[in-house]
C-alpha positions as CSV (number, residue, x, y, z in Angstrom):
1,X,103.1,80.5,110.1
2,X,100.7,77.8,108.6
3,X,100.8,76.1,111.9
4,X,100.2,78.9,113.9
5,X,97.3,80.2,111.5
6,X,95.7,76.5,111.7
7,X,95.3,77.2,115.6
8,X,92.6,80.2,115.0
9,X,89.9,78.6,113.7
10,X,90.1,76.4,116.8
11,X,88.6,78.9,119.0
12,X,85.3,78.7,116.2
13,X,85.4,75.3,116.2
14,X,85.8,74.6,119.4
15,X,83.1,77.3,120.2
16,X,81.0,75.2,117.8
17,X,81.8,72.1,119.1
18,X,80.4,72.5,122.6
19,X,77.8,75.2,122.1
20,X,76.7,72.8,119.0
21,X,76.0,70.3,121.8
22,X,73.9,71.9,124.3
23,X,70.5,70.4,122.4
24,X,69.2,73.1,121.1
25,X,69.7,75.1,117.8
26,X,68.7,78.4,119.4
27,X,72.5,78.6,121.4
28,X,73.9,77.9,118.1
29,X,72.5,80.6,116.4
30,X,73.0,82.7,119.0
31,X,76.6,82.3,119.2
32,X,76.8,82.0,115.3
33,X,75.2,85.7,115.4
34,X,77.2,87.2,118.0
35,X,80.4,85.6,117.3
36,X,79.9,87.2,113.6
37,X,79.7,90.5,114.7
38,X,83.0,90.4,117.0
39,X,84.9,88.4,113.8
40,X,83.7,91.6,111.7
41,X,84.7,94.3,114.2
42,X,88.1,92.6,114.5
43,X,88.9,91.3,111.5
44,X,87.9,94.9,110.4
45,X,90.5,96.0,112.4
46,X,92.6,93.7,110.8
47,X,94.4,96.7,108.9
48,X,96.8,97.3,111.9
49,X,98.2,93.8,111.2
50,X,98.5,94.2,107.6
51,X,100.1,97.4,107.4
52,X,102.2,97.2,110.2
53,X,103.5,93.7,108.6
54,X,103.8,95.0,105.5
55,X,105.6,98.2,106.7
56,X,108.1,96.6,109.3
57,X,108.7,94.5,106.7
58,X,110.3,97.1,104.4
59,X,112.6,99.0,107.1
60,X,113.7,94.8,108.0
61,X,114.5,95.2,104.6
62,X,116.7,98.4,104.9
63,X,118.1,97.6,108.1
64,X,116.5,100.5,109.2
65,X,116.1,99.8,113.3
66,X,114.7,103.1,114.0
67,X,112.0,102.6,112.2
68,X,111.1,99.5,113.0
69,X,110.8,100.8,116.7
70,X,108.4,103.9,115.7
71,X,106.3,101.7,113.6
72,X,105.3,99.2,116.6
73,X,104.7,102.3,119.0
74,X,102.4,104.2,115.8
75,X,100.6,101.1,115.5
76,X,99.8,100.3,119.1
77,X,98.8,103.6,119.6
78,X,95.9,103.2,116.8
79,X,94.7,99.7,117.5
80,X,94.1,101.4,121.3
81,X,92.2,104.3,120.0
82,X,90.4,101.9,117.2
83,X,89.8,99.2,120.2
84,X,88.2,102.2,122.8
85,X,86.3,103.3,119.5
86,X,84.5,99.9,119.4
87,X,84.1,99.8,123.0
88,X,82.4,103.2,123.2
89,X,80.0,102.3,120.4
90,X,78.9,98.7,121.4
91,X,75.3,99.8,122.6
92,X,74.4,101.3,119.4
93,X,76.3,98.0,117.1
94,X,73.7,95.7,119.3
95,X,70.7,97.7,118.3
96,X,72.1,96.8,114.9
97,X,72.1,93.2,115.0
98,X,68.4,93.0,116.0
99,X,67.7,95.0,113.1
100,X,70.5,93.3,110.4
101,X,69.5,89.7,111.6
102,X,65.7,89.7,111.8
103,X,66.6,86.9,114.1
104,X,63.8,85.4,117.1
105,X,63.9,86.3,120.5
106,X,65.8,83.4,121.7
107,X,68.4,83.7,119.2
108,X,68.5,87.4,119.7
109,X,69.3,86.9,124.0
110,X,71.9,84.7,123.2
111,X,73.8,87.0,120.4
112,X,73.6,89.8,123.2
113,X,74.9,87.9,125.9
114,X,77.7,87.2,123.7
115,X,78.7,89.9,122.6
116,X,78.1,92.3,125.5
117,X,81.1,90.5,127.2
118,X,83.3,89.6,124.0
119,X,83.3,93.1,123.3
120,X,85.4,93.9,125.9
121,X,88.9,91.8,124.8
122,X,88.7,95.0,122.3
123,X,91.9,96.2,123.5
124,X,93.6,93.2,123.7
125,X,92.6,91.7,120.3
126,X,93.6,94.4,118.3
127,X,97.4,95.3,120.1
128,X,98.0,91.6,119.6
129,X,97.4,92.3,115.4
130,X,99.9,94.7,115.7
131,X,102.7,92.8,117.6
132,X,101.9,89.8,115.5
133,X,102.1,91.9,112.4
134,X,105.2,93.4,113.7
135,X,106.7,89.8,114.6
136,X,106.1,88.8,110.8
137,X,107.2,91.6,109.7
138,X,110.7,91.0,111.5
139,X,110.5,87.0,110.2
140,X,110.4,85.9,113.3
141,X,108.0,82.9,112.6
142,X,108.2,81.2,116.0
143,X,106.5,84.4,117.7
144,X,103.1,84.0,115.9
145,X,103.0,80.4,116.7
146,X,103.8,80.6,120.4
147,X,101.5,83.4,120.4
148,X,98.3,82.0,119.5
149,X,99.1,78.3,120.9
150,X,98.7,80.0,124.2
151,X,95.9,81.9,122.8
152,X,94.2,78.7,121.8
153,X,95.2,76.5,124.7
154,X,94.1,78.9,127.3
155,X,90.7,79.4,125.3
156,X,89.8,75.5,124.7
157,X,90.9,74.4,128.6
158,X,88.3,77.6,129.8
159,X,85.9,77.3,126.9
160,X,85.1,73.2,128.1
161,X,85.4,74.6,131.8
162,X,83.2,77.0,131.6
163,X,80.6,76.0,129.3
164,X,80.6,71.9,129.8
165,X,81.7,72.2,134.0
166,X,80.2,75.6,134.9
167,X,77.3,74.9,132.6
168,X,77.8,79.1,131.3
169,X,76.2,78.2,128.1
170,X,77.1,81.4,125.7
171,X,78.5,83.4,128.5
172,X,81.0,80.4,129.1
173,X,82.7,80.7,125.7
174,X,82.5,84.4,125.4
175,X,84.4,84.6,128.9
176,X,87.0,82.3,128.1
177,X,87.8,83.7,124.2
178,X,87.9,87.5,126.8
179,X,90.6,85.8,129.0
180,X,92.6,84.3,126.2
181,X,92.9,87.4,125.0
182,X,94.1,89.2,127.3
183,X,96.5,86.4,128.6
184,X,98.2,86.4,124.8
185,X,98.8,90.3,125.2
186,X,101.0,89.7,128.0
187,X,102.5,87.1,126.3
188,X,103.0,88.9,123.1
189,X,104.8,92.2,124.8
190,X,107.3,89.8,126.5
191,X,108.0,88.2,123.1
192,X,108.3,91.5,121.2
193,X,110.7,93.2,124.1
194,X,112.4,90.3,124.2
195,X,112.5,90.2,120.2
196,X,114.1,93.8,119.9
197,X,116.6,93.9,122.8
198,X,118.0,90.7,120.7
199,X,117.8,92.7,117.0
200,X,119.1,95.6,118.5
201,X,115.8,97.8,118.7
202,X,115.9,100.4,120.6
203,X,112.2,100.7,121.8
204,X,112.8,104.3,123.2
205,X,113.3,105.7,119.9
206,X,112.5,109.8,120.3
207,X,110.1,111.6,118.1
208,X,108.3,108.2,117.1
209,X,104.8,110.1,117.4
210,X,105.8,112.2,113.6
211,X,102.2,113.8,112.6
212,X,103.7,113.5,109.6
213,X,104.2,109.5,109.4
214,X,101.1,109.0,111.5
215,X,99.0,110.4,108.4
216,X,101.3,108.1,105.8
217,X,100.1,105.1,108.7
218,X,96.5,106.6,107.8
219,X,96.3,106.9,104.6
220,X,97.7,103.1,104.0
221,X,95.3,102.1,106.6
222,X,92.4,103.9,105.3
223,X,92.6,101.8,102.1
224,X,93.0,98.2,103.8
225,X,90.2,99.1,106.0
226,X,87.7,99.4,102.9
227,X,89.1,96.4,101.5
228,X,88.4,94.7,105.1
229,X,84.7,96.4,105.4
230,X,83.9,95.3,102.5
231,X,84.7,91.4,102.6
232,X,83.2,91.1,106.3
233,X,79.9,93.0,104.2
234,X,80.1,89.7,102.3
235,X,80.8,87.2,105.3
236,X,78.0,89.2,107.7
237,X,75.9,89.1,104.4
238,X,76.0,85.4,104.7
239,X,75.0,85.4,108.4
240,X,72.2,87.9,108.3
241,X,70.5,86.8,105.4
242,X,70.7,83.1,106.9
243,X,69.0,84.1,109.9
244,X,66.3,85.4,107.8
245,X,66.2,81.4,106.3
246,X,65.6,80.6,109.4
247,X,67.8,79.3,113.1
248,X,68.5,75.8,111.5
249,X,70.0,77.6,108.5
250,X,71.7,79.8,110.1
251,X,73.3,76.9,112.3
252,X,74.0,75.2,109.2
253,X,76.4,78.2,107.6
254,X,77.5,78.6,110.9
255,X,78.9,75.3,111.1
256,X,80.7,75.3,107.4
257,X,81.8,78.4,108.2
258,X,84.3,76.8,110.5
259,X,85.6,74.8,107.1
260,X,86.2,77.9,105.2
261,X,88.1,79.7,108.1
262,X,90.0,76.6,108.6
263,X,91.2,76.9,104.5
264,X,91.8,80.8,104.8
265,X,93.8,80.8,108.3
266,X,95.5,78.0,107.1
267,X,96.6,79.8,103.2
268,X,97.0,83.2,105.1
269,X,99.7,81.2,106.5
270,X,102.1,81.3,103.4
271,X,100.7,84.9,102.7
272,X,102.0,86.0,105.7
273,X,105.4,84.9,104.7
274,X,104.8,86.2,101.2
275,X,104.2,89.4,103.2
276,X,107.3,89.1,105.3
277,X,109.5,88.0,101.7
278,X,107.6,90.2,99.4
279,X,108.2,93.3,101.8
280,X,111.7,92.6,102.6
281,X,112.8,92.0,98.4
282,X,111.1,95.2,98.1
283,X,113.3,97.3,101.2
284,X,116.3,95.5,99.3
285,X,114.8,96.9,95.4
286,X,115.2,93.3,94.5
287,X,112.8,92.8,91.7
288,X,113.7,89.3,90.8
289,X,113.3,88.4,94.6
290,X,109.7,89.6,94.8
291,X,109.3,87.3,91.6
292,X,110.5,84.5,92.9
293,X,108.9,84.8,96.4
294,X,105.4,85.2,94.6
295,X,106.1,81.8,92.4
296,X,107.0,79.9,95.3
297,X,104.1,81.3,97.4
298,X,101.8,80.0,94.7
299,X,103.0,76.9,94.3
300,X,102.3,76.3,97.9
301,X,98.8,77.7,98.0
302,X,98.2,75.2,95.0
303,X,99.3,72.5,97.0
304,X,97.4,73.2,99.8
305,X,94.3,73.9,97.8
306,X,94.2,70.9,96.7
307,X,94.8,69.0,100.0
308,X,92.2,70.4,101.3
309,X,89.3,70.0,99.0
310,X,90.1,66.2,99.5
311,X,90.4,66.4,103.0
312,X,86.6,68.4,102.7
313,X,85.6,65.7,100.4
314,X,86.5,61.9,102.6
315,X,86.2,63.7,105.9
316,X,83.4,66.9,105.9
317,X,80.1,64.4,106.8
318,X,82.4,63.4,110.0
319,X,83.3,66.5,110.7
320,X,79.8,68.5,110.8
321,X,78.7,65.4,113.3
322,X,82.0,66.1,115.2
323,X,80.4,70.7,115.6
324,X,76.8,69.5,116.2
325,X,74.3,66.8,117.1
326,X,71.1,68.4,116.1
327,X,69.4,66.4,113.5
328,X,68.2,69.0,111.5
329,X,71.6,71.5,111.4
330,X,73.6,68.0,111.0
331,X,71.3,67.5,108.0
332,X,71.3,71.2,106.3
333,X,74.6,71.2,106.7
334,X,75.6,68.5,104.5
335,X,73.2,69.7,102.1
336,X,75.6,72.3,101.5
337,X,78.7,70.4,102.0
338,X,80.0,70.9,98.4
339,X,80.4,74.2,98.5
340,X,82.6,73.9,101.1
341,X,84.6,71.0,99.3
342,X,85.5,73.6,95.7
343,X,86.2,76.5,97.7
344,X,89.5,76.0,98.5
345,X,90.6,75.7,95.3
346,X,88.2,78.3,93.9
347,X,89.8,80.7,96.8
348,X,93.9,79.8,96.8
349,X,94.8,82.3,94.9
350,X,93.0,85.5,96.5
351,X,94.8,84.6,99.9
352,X,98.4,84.3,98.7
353,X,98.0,87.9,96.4
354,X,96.6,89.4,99.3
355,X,99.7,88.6,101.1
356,X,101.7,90.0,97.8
357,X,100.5,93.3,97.7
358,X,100.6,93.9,101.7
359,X,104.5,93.0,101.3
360,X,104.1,95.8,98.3
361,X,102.2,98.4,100.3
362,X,99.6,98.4,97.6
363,X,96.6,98.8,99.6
364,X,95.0,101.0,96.8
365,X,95.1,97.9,94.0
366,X,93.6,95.5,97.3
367,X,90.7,97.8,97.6
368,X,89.9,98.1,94.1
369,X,89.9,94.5,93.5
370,X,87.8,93.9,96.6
371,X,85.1,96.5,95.5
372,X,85.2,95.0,91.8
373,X,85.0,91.8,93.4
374,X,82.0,92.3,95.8
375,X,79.6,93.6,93.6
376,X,80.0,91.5,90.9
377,X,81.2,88.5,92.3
378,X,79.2,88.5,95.7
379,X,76.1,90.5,95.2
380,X,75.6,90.6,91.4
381,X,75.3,86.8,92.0
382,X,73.9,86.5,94.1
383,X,70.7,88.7,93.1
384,X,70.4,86.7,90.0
385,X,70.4,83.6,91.9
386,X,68.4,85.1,94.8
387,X,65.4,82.4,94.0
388,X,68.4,79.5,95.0
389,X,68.0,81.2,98.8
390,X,70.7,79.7,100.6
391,X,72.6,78.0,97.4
392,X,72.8,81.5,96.0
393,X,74.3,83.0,98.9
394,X,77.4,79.6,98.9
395,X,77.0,80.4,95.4
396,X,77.7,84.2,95.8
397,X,80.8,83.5,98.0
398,X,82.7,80.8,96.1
399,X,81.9,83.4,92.8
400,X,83.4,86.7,95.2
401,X,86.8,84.4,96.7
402,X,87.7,83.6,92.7
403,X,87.1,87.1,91.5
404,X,89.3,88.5,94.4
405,X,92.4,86.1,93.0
406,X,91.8,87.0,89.4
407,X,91.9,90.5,89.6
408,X,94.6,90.4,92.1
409,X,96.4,88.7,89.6
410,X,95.9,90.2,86.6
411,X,97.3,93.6,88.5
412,X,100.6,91.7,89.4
413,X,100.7,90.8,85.7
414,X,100.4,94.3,84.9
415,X,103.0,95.8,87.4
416,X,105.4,93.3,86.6
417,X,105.5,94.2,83.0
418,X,105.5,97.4,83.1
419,X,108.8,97.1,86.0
420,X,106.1,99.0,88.7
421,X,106.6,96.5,91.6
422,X,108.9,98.8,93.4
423,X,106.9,101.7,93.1
């Protein structure tokens, strides 16, 4: 799962990476804009992994193959009427990033360009959540990996194609992140019917469309989904607020961005399997499971943590040459560089809790810490820092990603003494 989790950021990087080298910090922006707004309509969508993960994961844990068959038809059904949704409101979003980012003209035509055709792997981006959630949900650690190496493969080979050969610019790496897409859905249904005829699921399973466990799906979703809108509040926050600093830093954040999704795909990694333990201990009642899945989990994300600050620390001047060769971005952005070098220690724990509760189904205790979280950690912040401009806002994040842990934490504290975790 780390593996496979490593591979996303690729498509950002590589995206940054060849857009990065076009000459001009104008396409960088661009992309850095529109890109944003496609992460946040996704990852807002990201509920339909988490739930169904955390779900499948439970009826794994009871055996209970029925279920696990009515749960991946449930959840496909609402990513297609969430992806349709997104699709349907796309002219009115783009009116919103003109007025969000404040950004120039040139910066603006590139954003649109963007995402006027990204928008349209809606469909396919958000079923694949749900069959990867399902996959970890089922343990079946292979699937994710397979999933998005052909995701990423197909998307670097047409990405350099299109934008380096074809000379598409923007268009070139929106079109190629489109096609990836769509190729890993087919790819993902074969590996999920493929998956169930060899666990014995019956995908067929009658009466699957219950209005009765579609509004139990709801109601868990409703919760992640606040917790999602209001972390990509904080991360658009970033973007917007940079492009008001200006296209260079907005380049800049755009750039180190990259780093921190590198460090939170990467630590998702062992919260997806904490997900996928967590849940199952919980379908078996096993309390001292769930305990020693969570200790283990966190030993890991320490480990890691660690690793990668260092990494940050000899390597991060190399690597913001590697995304860009525009003087004035390289320079910003290693200007900023050690605020990307504490965060993944400063965020470790917030990941790997994440990845407790979802295994727990405890989407209301998520929400709660991410609302705490965001206004005192992210915004309170970075108001009173506000005069720091763009040090306030890497100020504001590293302040938000610790909060998130600690409260997460302090809640698992609290359930475990009090012999709630399989409530």
């Amino acid at each position: 799962m780390i593996l496979s989790n490593i591979t996303v950021p690729l498509l950002g990087i590589v995206d940054t990476a060849v857009i990065g080298h076009l000459g001009s910090a104008h396409y960088l922006a661009g992309i850095a804009l529109g890109s944003t707004v496609i992460s946040i309509l996704f990852w807002l969508a990201g509920f339909l992994r988490m739930s169904t993960t955390g779900l499948v994961a439970q009826a794994y844990g009871q055996n209970n193959l029925t279920q696990l068959a009515a749960l991946l038809k449930r959840s496909l059904l609402l990513a297609a009427f969430v992806a349709l949704a997104l699709i349907a409101f796309s002219p009115l979003i783009k009116q919103a990033i003109s007025f969000l980012s404040g950004a120039n003209s040139e910066v603006l035509a590139q954003a649109y360009q963007y995402f006027s055709i990204r928008i349209f792997s809606a469909p396919a981006a958000l079923c694949n959540l749900v069959l990867l959630g399902w996959m970890l949900g089922v343990h079946y650690g292979r699937g994710p990996f397979y999933l998005l190496l052909v995701t990423n493969i197909t998307n670097i080979v047409l990405d350099i194609y299109f934008v380096v050969y074809l000379d598409w610019a923007v268009a070139g790496a929106a079109w190629a992140s489109l096609i990836a897409d769509y190729c890993a859905l087919a790819f993902a249904l074969l590996l999920v019917i493929k998956l169930a005829k060899r666990q014995g699921v019956a995908l067929s399973v009658p009466n699957w469309l219950s209005i009765s466990k579609m509004t139990e799906l709801l109601s868990l979703n409703r919760d992640i989904f606040i917790r999602s809108l209001i972390l990509q509040l904080c991360f658009s926050f970033m973007t917007f607020y940079g492009a008001r600093l200006g296209e260079t830093t907005l380049a800049a954040n755009a750039v180190l961005l990259n780093f921190l999704m590198l460090v939170s795909f990467a630590l998702d990694g062992i919260a997806y399997a904490s997900e996928a333990k967590v849940g199952q201990a919980k379908g078996q009642q096993s309390v001292n499971n769930i305990r020693l899945w969570v200790k283990i989990s966190v030993f890991w994300g320490m480990l890691f943590g660690v690793l990668y600050s260092v990494f940050f620390a000899v390597f991060g001047s190399a690597i913001i040459k590697l995304l860009t060769n525009v003087p004035e971005v390289i320079e910003a952005a290693t200007n900023y560089l050690p605020w990307v070098i504490v965060l993944p220690m400063l965020a470790m724990s917030c990941f790997l809790f994440d990845g407790v509760f979802v295994g727990l189904t405890r989407a209301k205790n998520m929400r709660n810490s991410m609302i705490l979280s965001a206004a005192v950690g992210f915004f309170g912040v970075f108001w009173v820092f506000i005069e720091w401009q763009n040090n306030a806002l890497w100020l504001a994040m590293s302040c938000f990603m610790f909060m998130r842990g600690v409260t997460l934490i302090i809640k698992y504290l609290q359930l475990k003494a009090t012999n709630q975790l399989l409530d």
